[in-house]
C-alpha positions in Angstrom: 16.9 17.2 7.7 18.1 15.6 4.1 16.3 15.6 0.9 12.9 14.1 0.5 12.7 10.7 0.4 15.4 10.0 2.7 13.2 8.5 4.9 12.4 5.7 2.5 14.4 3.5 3.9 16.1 0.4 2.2 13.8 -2.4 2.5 14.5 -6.1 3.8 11.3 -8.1 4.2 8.0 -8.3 2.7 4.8 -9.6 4.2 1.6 -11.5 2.2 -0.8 -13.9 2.3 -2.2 -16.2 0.7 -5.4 -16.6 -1.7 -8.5 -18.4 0.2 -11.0 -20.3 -2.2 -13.1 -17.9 -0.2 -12.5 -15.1 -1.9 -13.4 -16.9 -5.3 -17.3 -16.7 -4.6 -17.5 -13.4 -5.1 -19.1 -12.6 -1.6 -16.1 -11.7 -0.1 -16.6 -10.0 3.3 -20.2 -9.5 2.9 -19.4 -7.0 0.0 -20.9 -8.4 -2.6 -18.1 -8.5 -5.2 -18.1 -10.0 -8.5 -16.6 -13.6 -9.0 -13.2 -14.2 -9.6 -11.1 -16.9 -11.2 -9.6 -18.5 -8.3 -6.8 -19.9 -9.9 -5.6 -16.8 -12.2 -5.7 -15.0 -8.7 -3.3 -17.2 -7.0 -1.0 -17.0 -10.1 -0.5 -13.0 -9.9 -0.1 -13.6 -6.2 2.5 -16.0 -6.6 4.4 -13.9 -9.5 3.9 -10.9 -7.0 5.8 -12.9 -4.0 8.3 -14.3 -6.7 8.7 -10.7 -7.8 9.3 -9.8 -4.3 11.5 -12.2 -3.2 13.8 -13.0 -6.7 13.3 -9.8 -8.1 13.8 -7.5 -5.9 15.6 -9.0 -2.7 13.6 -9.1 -0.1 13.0 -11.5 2.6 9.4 -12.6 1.9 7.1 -14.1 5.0 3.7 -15.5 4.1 1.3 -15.8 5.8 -1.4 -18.9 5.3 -4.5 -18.2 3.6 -7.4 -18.5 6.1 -11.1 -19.1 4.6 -12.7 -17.4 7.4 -11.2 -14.1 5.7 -11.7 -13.9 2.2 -10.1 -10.5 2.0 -7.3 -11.2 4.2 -4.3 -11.1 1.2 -5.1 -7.6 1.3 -3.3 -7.1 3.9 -1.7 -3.6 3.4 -4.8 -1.9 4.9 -4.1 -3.9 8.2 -1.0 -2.1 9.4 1.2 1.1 8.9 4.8 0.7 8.9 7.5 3.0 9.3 11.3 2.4 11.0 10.5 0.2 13.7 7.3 1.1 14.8 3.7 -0.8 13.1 0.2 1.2 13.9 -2.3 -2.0 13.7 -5.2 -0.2 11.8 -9.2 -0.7 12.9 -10.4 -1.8 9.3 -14.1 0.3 8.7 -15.9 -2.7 7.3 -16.1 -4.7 11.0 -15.5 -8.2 8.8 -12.2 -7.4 8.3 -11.2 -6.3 11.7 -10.0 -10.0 12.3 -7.5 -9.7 9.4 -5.4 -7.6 12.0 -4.7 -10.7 14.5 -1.9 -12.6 12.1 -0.5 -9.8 10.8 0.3 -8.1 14.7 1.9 -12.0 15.1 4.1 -11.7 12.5 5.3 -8.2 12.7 5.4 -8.5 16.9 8.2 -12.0 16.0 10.0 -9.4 13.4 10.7 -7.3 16.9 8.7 -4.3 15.4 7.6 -1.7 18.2 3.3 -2.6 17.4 0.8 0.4 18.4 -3.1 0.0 19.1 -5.6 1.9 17.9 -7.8 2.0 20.8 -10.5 3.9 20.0 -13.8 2.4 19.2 -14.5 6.0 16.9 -11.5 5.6 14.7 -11.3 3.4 11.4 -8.0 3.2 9.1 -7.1 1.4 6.3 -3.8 0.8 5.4 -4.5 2.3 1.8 -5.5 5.7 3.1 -1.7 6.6 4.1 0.7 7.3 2.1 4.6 8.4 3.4 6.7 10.2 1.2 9.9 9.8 2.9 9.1 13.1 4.6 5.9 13.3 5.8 2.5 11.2 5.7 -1.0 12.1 3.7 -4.2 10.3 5.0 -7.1 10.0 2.8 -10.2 10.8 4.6 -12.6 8.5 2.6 -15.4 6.4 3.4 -12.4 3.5 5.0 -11.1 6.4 7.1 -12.0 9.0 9.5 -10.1 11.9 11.3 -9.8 10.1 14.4 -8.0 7.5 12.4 -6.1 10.2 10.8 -5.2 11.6 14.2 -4.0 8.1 15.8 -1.5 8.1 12.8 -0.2 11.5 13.9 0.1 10.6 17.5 2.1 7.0 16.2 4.7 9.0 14.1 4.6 12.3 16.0 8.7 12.8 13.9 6.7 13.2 10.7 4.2 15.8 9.6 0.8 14.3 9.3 -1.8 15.7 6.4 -5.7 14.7 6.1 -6.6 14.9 1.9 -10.0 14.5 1.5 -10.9 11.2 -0.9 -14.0 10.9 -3.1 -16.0 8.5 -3.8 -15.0 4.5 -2.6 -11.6 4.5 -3.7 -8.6 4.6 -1.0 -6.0 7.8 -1.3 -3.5 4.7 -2.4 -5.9 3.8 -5.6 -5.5 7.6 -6.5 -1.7 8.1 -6.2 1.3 6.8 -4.9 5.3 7.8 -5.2 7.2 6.8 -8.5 10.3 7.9 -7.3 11.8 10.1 -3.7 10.4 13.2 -5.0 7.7 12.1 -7.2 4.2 11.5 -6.8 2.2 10.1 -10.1 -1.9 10.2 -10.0 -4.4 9.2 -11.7 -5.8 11.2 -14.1 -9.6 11.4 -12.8 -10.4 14.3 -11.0 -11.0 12.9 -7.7 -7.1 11.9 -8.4 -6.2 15.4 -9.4 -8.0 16.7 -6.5 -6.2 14.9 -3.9 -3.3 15.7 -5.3 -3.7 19.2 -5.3 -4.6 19.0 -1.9 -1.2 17.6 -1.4 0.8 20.4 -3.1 -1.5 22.7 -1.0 -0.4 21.3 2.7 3.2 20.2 2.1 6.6 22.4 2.3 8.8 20.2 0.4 8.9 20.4 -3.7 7.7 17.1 -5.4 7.6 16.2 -9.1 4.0 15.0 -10.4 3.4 13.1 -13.1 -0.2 11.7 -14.0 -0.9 8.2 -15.6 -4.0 7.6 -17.6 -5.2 4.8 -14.8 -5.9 5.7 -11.4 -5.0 2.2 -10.7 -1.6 2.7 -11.9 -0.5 5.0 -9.8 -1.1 2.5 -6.9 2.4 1.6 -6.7 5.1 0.9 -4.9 8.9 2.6 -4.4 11.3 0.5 -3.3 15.2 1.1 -2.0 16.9 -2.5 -2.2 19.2 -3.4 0.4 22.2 -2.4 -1.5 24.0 0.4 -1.1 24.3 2.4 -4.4 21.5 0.3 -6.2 19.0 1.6 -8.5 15.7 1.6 -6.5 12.3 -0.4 -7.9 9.4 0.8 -8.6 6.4 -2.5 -8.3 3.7 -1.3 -11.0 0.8 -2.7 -12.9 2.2 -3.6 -16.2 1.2 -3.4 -19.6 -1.4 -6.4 -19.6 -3.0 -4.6 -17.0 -3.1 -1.1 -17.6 -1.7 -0.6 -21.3 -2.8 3.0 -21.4 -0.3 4.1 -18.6 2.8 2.4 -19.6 4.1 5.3 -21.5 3.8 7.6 -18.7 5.5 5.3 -16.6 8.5 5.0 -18.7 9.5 8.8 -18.1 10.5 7.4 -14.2 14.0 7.2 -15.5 15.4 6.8 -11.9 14.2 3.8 -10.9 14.0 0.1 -12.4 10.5 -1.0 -13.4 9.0 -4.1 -11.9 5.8 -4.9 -13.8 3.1 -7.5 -12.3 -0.2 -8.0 -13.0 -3.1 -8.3 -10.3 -6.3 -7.6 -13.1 -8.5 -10.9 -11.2 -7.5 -9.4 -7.3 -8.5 -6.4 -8.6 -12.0 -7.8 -9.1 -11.9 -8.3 -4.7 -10.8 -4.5 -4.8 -7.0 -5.5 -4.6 -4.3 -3.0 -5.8 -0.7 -3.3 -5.4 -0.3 -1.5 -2.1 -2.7 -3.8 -0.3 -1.4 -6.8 -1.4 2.1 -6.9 0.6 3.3 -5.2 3.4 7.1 -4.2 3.0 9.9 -3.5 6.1 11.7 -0.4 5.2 14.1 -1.4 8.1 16.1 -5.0 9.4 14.2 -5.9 12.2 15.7 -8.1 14.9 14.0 -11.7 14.0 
């Protein structure tokens, strides 16, 4: 097999949708979050989709915002996508379980190969997997349980499959993600330290690590443009956002950095990996 990273494949389409006034009243999905200003909200999701689409290449599909699901732009924790093949994930909170019915529309018209989970026992959100090119981690956390894990294995039985325990309410995605094919950046709290030790301590390939000052920074996302030969992106929380981490983030030399800002999602429990779903593939549409 190649290097790590390889299977990180070049990107073509990205998948959103849009801000509800639902979300605005700060009771979003029964959770009891704090309000938000509705209108700063749907200006970082617009920049993100600009981002997305101008930026960065892609092919950007939005969905509508529906008020029936005021958590429904979070849609990363509704699917798992890798090649052709999307596992359609069984939210833990039951609210958010209809959030999976437009997304399986639009990736089933993209021609994607779409697995069920099943199994009444299982929960998964999106957040709690992360692929390295190589091989998946699952957070176990309070989003995600083994059986959830254990669907993912089944789903993507050519990658090796790894449970990391997650503390706390935070998803193994607001802990750490991959700046780069063989880096992984963290957070610099201990439950982020912690997971990725765990990581080191299952896997057989050799990553960099290199650990941001935010948690919430390292909740980004690597990106291979459809080029061939082109620098690769790397989506991050920018300096308005997360000023303390910028520094850190500058020693990526290897990929170019795309800064937005999603400080007023966050206050719904947004980070960047929930808000879009990307295609690492050109499916038949």
């Amino acid at each position: 097999m190649g290097t790590p990273g390889e299977g990180l494949g070049r990107c073509s389409h990205a998948l959103i949708r849009g801000v509800p006034e639902s979300l605005a009243s700060g009771e979003s999905a029964g959770a009891g979050l704090p309000a938000l200003d509705l209108a700063k909200a749907q200006r970082e999701h617009g920049v993100l989709g600009g981002k997305l689409r101008q930026r960065l290449g892609l092919q950007l599909l939005e969905l509508p915002p529906e008020e029936s699901l005021p958590l429904g732009p979070l849609l990363g924790d509704t699917a798992v996508i890798q090649g052709d093949t999307a596992l359609i994930t069984r939210p833990w909170s039951p609210a958010r379980r209809p959030e999976v019915d437009g997304v399986r529309k639009a990736l089933q018209d993209l021609g994607l190969r779409i697995v069920e989970m099943g199994d009444e026992n299982a929960t998964l959100d999106g957040t709690d997997v992360l692929f390295t090119g190589r091989e998946f981690f699952v957070g176990l956390s309070k989003w995600t349980n083994h059986r959830g894990a254990e669907i993912v294995a089944d789903t993507f039985r050519d990658f090796a499959v790894s449970t990391v325990p997650v503390s706390g309410a935070s998803h193994l995605r607001g802990l750490c993600g991959m700046g780069g094919p063989r880096t992984v950046v963290a957070g610099s709290s201990e439950a982020a330290q912690k997971a990725v030790r765990a990581m080191a301590a299952l896997t057989d390939h050799p990553y960099a690590s290199l650990t941001l000052s935010d948690d919430a920074a390292a909740d980004c996302l690597f990106l291979r443009p459809g080029l061939p030969g082109a620098t690769p992106f790397l989506l991050h929380r920018g300096g308005g956002d997360l000023p303390n981490s910028q520094e850190g983030l500058q020693k990526l030399s290897d990929v170019t950095l795309v800064p937005v800002s999603c400080s007023e999602l966050e206050k719904a429990g947004a980070g960047l990996s929930s808000l879009c779903l990307v295609l690492s593939t050109r499916p038949h549409c």
